[in-house]
VOLUMSE-19796 format. One line per 4 residues: number of its first residue (from 0); their letters; for each residue y, z, x of N, C-alpha, C. Coordinates in steps of 0.2 Angstrom, whole numbers. Each point is the difference from the previous one (the first is absolute). Example, Ala and Ser with C-alpha at 12.3 -4.5 7.8 and 13.67 -1.06 7.14 Angstrom:
BEGIN
0) AS) -28/39/66/6/0/-4/6/0/4 | 5/-4/-2/6/1/4/5/3/-4
END
This chain:
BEGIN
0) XXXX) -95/19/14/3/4/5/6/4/-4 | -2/7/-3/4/5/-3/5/1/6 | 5/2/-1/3/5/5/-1/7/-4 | -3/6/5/0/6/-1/7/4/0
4) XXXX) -4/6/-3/6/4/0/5/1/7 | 4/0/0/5/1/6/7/4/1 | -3/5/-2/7/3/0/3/5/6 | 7/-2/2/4/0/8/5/5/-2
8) XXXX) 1/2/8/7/2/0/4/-4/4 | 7/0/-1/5/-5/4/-2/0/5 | -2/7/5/1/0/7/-5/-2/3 | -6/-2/-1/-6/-3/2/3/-6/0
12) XXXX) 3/-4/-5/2/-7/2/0/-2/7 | -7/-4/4/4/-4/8/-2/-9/-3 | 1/-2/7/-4/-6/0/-3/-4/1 | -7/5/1/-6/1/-2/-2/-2/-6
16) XXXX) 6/-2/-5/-5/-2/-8/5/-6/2 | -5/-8/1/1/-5/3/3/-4/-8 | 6/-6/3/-1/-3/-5/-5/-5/-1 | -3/-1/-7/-7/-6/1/3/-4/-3
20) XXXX) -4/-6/-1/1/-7/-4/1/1/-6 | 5/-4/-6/1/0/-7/-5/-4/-2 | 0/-5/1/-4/-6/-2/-6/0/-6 | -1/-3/-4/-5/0/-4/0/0/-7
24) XXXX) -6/-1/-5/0/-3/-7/-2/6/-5 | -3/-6/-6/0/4/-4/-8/-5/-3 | -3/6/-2/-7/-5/-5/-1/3/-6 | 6/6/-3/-2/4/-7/6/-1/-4
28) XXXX) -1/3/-6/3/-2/-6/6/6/1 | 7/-2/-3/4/3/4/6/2/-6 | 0/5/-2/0/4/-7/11/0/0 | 3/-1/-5/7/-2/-3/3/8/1
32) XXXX) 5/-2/0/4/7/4/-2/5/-8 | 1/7/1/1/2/-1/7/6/-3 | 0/4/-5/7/3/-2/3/4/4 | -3/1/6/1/8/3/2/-5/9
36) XXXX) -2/-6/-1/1/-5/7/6/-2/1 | 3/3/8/6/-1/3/4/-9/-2 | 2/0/-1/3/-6/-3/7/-2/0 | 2/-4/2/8/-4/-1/-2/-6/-3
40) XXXX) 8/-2/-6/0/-5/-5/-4/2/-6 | 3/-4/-5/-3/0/-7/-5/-1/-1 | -5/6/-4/-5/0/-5/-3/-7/0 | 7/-1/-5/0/-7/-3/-2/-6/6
44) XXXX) 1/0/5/3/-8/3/-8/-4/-2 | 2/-7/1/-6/-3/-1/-4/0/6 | 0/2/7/-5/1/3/-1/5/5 | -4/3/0/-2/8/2/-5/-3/7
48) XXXX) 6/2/7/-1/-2/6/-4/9/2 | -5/0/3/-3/7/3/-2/-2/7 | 3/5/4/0/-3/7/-4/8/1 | -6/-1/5/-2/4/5/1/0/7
52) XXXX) 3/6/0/5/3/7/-2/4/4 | 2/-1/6/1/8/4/4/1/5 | 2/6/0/8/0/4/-2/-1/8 | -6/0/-1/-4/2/7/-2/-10/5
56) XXXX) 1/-1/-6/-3/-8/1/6/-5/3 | -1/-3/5/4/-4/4/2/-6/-6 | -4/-5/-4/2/-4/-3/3/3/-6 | -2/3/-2/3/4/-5/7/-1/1
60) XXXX) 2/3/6/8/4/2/4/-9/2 | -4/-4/0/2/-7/1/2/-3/-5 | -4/0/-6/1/0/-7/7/2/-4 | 0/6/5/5/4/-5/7/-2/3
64) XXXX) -2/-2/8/8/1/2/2/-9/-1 | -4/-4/-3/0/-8/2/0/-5/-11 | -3/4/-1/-1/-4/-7/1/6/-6 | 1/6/1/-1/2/-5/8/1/-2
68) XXXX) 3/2/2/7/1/-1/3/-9/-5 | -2/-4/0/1/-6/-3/-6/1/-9 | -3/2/2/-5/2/-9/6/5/-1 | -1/5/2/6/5/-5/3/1/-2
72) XXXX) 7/-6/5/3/-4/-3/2/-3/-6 | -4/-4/1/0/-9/-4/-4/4/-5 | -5/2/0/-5/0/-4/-1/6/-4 | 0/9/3/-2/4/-1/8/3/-3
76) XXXX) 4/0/2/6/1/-5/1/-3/-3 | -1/-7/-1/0/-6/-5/-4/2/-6 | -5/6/0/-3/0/-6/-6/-7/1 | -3/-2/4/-3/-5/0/-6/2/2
80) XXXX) -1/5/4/-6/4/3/-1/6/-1 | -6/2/1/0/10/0/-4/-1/6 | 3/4/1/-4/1/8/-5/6/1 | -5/2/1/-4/6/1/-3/2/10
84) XXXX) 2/6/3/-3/-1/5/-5/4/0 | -7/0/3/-5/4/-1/-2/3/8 | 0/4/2/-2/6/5/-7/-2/4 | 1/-5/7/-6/0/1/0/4/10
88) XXXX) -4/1/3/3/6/4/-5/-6/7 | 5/-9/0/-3/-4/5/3/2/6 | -2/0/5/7/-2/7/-3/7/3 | 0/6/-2/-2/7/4/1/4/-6
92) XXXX) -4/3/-3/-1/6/-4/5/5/-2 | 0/2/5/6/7/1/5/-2/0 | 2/-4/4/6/-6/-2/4/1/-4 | -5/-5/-6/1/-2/-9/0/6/-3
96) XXXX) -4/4/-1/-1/6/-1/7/4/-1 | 3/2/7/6/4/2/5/-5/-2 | 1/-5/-2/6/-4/-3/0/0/-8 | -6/-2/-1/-3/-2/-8/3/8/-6
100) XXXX) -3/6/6/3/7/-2/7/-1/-1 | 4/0/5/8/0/0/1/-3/-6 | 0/-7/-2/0/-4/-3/-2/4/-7 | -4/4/-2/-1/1/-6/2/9/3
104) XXXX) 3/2/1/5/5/3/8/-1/-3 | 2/-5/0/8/-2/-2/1/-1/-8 | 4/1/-2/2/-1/-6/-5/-8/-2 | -1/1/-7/-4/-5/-1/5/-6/1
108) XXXX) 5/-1/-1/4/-5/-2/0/-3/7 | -2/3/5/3/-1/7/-7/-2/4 | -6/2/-3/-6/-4/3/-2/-4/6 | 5/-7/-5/0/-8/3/4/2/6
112) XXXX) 6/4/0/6/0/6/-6/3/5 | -3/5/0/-2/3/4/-6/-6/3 | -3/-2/-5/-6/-6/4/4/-4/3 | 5/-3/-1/2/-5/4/5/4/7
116) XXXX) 0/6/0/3/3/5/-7/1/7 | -5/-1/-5/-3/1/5/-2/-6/3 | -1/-4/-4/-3/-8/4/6/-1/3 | 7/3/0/3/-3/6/1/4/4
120) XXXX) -4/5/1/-1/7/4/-7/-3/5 | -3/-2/-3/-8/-1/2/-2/-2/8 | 4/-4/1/1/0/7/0/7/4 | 7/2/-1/3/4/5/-5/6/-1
124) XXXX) -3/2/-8/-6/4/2/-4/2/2 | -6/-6/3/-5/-2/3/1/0/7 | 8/-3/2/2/-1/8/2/10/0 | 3/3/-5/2/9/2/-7/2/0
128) XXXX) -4/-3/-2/-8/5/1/-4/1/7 | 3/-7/2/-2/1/6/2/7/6 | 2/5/-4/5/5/4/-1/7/-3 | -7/5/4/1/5/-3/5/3/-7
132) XXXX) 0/0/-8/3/4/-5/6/-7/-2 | -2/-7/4/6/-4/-2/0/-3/-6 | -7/-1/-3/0/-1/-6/2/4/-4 | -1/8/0/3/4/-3/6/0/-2
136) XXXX) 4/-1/6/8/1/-1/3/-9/-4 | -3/-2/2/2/-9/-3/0/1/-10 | -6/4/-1/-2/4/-7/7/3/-2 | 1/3/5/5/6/-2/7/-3/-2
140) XXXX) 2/-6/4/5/-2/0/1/-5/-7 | -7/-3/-1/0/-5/-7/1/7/-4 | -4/5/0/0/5/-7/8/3/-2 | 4/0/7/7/1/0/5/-5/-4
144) XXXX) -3/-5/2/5/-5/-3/0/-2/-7 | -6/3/-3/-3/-2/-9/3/7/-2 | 3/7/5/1/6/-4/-5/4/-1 | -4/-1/4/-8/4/2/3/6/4
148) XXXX) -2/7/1/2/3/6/-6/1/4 | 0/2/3/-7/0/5/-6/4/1 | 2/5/-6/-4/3/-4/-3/-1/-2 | 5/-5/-8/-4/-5/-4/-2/-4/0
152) XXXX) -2/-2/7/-2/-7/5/-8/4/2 | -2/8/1/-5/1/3/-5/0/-8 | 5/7/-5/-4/0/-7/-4/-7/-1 | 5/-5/-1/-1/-8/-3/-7/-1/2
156) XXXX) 0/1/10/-5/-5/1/-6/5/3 | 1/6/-3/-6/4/1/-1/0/-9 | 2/-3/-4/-1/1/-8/-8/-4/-1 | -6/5/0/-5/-4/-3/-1/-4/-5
160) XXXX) 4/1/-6/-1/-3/-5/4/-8/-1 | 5/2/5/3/-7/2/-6/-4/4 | -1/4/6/-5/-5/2/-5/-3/0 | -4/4/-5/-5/-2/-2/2/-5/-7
164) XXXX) 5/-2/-2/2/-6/-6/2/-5/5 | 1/1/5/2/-8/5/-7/-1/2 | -5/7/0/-7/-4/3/-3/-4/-5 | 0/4/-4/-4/-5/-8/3/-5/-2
168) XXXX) 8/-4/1/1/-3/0/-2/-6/5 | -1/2/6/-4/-4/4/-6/0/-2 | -5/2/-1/-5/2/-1/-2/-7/-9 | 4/2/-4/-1/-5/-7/2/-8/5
172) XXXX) 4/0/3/3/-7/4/-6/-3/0 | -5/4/7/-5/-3/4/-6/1/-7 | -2/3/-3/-5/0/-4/2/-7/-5 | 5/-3/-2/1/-6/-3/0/-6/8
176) XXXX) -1/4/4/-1/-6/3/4/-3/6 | 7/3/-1/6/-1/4/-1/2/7 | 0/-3/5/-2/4/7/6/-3/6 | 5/-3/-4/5/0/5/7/-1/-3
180) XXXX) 5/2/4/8/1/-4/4/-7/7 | 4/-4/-8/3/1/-4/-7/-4/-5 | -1/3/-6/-1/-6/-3/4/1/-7 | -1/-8/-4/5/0/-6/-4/-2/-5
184) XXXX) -1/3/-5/0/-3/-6/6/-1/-6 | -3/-5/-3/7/-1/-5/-4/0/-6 | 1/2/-6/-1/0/-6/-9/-1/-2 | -2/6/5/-7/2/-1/-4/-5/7
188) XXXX) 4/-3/2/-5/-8/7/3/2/6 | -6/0/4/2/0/6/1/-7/2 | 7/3/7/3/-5/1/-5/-2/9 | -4/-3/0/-3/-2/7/1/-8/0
192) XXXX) -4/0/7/2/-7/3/-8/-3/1 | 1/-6/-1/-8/-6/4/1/-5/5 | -4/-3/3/3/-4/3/0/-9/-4 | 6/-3/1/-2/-9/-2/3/-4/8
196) XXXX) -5/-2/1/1/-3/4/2/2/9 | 6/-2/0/1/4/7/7/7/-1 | -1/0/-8/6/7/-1/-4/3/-5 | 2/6/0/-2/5/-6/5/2/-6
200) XXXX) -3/0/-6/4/-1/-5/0/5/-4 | 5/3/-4/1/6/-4/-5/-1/-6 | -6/6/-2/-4/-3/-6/2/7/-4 | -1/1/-6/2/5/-5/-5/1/-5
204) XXXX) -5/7/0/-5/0/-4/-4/-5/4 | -1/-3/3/-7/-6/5/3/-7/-1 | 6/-1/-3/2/-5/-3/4/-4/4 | 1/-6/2/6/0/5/8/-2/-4
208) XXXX) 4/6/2/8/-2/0/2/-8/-2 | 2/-1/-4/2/-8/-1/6/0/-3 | 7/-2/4/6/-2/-1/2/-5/-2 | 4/-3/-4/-1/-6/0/-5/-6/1
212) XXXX) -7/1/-1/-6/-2/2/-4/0/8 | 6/4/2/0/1/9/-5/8/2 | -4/-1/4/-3/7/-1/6/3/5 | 2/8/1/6/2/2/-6/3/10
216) XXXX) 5/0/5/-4/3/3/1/7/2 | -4/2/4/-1/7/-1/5/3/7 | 7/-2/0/5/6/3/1/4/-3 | 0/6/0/3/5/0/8/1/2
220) XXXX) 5/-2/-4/8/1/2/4/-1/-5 | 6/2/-1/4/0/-5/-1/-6/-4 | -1/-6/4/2/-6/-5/-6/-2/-4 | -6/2/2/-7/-3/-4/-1/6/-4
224) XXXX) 2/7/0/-1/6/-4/9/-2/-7 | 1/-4/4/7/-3/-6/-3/-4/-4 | -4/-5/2/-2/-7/-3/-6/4/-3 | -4/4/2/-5/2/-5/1/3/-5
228) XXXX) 5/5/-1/3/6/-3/1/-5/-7 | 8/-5/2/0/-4/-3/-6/-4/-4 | -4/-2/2/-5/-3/-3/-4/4/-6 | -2/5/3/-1/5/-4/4/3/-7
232) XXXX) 5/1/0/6/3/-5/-1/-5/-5 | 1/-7/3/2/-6/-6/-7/-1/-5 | -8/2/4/-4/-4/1/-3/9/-7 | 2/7/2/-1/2/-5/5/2/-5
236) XXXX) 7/-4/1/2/1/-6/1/-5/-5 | -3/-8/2/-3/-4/-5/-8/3/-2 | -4/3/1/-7/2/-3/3/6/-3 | 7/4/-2/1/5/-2/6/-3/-6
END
């Protein structure tokens, strides 16, 4: 299921473009960042974390405002990760679309602030859309705060050529296979979960996660993306 072309004006935004379910996996081969891919941390670090996003996406926006600030941290200005986000347009279309633009609207160096501006925006968004032009001004006021002016807010998100790189980017996502955000892969493996017994357990590449010979389980929250992260670092800087 390609997403087609879609290209909008601000002032059509209502809310009528529903938010939908993030949820979902992955059954294809899932290709290493790129030199031209939006990126925080070193080159170098020994594990190359690539999260698919979307600003549109409720867990996503969960993600960012609950676990992620502890990677970037600890880990991602440590020189210990490199992080890559990749453009995928779950949660409502037009939504991610009109964000994903901003976002590659701003100075490059300012990208990440604008994504995270929106996932704490994300809410109030969705609740302004419900209100003839409200999602429009909610726009206007994020594109103000990054030093967009409201002009440069219509250009941005009337820009084809922007939008049609956030749809291809969705578009390569789901052709590998990807069909729901947040998902992680670390150092070429997807990060999913099975079930053992009466809990689900984190498995990497089909494998299952093992900590100190403990399979880890599959929350989602700062201290088991700590305990993994960790695991990983140590695990590929003795094979390095």
């Amino acid at each position: 299921m390609s997403v087609t072309r879609r290209f909008f004006t601000a002032v059509t935004m209502t809310a009528s473009l529903a938010l939908a379910a993030c949820g979902g996996g992955s059954n294809g081969s899932i290709e290493g960042p790129g030199a031209d891919e939006r990126s925080l941390g070193s080159v170098d670090a020994p594990v190359t974390m690539i999260e698919y996003a979307s600003v549109a996406c409720g867990h996503c926006a969960t993600f960012h405002e609950e676990v992620w600030g502890t990677i970037e941290s600890e880990f991602v200005e440590t020189g210990k990760v490199r992080y890559v986000m990749r453009e995928m347009l779950n949660g409502g279309a037009t939504f991610a679309v009109a964000g994903f633009s901003l976002a590659r609207c701003v100075e490059d160096d300012r990208y990440f602030d604008m994504v995270d501006l929106l996932f704490q925006q994300q809410r109030a968004i969705f609740q302004a859309a419900s209100q003839p032009g409200g999602a429009r001004r909610q726009y206007v006021a994020i594109a103000r705060s990054m030093g967009l002016s409201e002009a440069e807010m219509d250009a941005c998100l009337n820009d084809e050529a922007i939008n049609q790189a956030i749809i291809d980017s969705h578009d390569r996502a789901f052709e590998a296979g990807i069909t729901g955000t947040p998902r992680f892969v670390f150092n070429g493996q997807m990060l999913d979960s099975e079930r053992d017994g009466n809990r689900s357990i984190f498995t990497l590449g089909g494998n299952p996660v093992l900590i100190d010979g403990e399979p880890v389980e599959a929350i989602v929250d700062a201290d088991n993306f700590r305990r993994l992260l960790d695991h990983l670092v140590e695990q590929a800087s003795s094979e390095g």
